[in-house]
C-alpha positions as CSV (number, residue, x, y, z in Angstrom):
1,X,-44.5,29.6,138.8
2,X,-44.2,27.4,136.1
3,X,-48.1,27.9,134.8
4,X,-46.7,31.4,134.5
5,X,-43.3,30.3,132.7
6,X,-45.4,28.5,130.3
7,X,-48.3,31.3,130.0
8,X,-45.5,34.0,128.9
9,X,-43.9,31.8,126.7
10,X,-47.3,31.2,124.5
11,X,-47.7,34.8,124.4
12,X,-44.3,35.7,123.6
13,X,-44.8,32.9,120.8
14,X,-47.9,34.1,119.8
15,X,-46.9,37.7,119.9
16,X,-44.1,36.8,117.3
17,X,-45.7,34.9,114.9
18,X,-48.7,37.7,114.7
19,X,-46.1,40.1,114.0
20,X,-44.1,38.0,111.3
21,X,-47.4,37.5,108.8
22,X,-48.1,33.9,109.9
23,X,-51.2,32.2,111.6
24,X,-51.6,30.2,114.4
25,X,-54.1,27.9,114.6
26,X,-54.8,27.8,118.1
27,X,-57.8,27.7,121.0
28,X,-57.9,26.7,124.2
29,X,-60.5,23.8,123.2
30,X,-57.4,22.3,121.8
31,X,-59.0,22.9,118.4
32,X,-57.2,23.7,115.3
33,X,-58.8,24.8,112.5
34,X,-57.9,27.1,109.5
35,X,-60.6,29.2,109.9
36,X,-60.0,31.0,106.5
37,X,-60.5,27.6,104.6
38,X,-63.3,26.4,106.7
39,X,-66.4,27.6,107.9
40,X,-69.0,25.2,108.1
41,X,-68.8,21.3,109.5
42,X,-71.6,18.4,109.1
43,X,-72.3,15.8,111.1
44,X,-74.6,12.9,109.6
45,X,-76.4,10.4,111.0
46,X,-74.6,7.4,113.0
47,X,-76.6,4.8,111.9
48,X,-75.8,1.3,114.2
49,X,-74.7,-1.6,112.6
50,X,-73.7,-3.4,115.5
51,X,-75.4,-7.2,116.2
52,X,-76.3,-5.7,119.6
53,X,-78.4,-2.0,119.7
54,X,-78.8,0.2,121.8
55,X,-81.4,2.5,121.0
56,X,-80.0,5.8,122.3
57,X,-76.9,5.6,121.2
58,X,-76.8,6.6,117.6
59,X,-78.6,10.1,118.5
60,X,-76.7,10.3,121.3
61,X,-73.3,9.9,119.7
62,X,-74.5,12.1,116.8
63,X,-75.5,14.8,118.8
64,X,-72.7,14.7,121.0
65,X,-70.3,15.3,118.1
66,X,-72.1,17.8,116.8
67,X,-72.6,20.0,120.2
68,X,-68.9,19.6,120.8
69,X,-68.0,20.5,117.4
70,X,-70.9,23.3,117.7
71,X,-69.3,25.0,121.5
72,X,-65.5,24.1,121.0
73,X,-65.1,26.0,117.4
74,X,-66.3,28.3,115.6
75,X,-67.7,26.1,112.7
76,X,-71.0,26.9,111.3
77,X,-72.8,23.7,112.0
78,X,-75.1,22.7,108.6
79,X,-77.2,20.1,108.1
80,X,-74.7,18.4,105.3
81,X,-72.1,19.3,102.6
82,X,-70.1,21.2,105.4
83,X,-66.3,21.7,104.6
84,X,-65.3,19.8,107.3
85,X,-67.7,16.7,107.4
86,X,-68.4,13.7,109.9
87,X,-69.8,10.7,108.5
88,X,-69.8,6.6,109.6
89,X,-71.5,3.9,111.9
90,X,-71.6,2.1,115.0
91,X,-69.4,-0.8,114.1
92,X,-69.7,-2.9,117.9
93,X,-71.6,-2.8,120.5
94,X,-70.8,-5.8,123.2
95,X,-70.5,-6.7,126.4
96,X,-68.4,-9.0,127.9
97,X,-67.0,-10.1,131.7
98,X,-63.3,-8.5,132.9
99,X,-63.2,-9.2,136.5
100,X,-63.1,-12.8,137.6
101,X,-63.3,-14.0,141.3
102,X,-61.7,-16.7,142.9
103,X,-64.9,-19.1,142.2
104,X,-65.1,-18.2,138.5
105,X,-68.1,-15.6,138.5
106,X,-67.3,-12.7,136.6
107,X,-67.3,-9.5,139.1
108,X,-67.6,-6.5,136.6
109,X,-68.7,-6.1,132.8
110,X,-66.9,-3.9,130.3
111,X,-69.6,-2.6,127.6
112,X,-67.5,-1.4,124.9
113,X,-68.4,0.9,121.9
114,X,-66.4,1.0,118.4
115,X,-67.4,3.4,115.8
116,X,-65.6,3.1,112.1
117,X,-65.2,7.6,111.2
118,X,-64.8,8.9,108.1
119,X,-63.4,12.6,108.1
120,X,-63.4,14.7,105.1
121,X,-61.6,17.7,104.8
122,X,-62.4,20.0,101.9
123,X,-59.5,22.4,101.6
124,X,-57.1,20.5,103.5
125,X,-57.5,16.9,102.2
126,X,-54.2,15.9,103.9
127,X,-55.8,15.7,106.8
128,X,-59.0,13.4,105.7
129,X,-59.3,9.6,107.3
130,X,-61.5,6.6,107.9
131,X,-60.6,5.3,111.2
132,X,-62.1,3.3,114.2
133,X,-62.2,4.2,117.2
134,X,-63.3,2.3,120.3
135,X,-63.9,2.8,124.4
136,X,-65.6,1.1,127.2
137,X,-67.1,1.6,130.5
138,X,-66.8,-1.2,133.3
139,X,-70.0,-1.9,135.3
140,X,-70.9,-3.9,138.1
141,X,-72.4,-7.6,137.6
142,X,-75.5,-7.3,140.2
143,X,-76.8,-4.3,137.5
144,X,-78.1,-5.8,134.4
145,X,-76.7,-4.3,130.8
146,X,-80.1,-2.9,130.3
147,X,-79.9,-1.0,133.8
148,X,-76.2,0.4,133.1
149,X,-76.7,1.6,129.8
150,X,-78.1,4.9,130.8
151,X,-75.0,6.2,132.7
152,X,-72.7,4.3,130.3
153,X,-73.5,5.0,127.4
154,X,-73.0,9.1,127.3
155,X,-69.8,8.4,129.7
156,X,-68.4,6.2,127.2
157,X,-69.6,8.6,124.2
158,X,-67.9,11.4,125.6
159,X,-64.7,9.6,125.6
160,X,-65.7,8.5,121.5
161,X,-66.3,12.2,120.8
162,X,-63.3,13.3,122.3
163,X,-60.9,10.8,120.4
164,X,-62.9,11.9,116.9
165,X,-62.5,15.6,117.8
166,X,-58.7,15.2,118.5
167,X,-57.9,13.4,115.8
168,X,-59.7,15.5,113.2
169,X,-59.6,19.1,114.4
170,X,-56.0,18.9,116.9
171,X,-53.3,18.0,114.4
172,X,-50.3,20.1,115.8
């Protein structure tokens, strides 16, 4: 009852606003983008520049941003110059013990990612900003870092890519 409450209400809204001249910027991605300004986004490279690597992880966090960014919108996705554009670097990259048992031996790990952003906006340059963002994924302490990685890592990316994505393209 009250998914249907809330569904009537957006297309009452919608219906209104349509009707009065004005756009809304809205998709069920949670996306919102002035289509007429923008049509194209870039992602570059995320080099790492963390003391610890990883070797997946910058093209898996790169390409991760750039398929959501490429299925959730309707950006043209070019290769750089785009008029929204993704830039920045693995900033950490660490692993460290967050469970301790009664005797003092760490029980799990946490590997946590931070990655510094920079967002430029070309025709809305209100909404540009360098920012770090930062996740983790807890993992057991009988599986080595090395073994871990390969579940962690995307897991943990997916959460990065989702923060970037929301905080660049879901400002209402």
């Amino acid at each position: 009852m009250k998914t249907k409450r809330i569904t009537v209400l957006l297309t009452l809204c919608a219906a209104l606003l349509s009707g009065s001249g004005c756009s809304v910027k809205y998709s069920f991605s949670g996306a919102s983008v002035n289509y007429a300004l923008s049509k194209t986004v870039s992602v570059g490279y995320f080099n790492n520049m963390a003391a610890m690597v990883a070797p997946i992880l910058s093209p898996t966090l790169t390409d991760a941003l750039t398929q959501k960014l490429a299925s959730q919108t309707r950006l043209e996705v070019v290769p750089e110059d785009g008029d929204l554009a993704f830039s920045g670097e693995i900033t950490g990259y660490s692993s460290d013990p967050v469970a301790i048992s009664g005797d003092e031996y760490a029980m799990q790990n946490r590997l946590t990612i931070t990655v510094r952003v920079k967002f430029v906006n070309k025709a809305e340059p209100q909404f540009n900003f360098e920012k770090t963002f930062s996740n983790y994924g807890d993992y057991n302490t009988t599986v080595l870092l090395t073994q871990a990685e390969g579940t962690l890592i995307p897991e943990i990316v997916d959460k990065l890519v989702d923060d970037i994505f929301n905080e660049a393209l879901s400002n209402w």
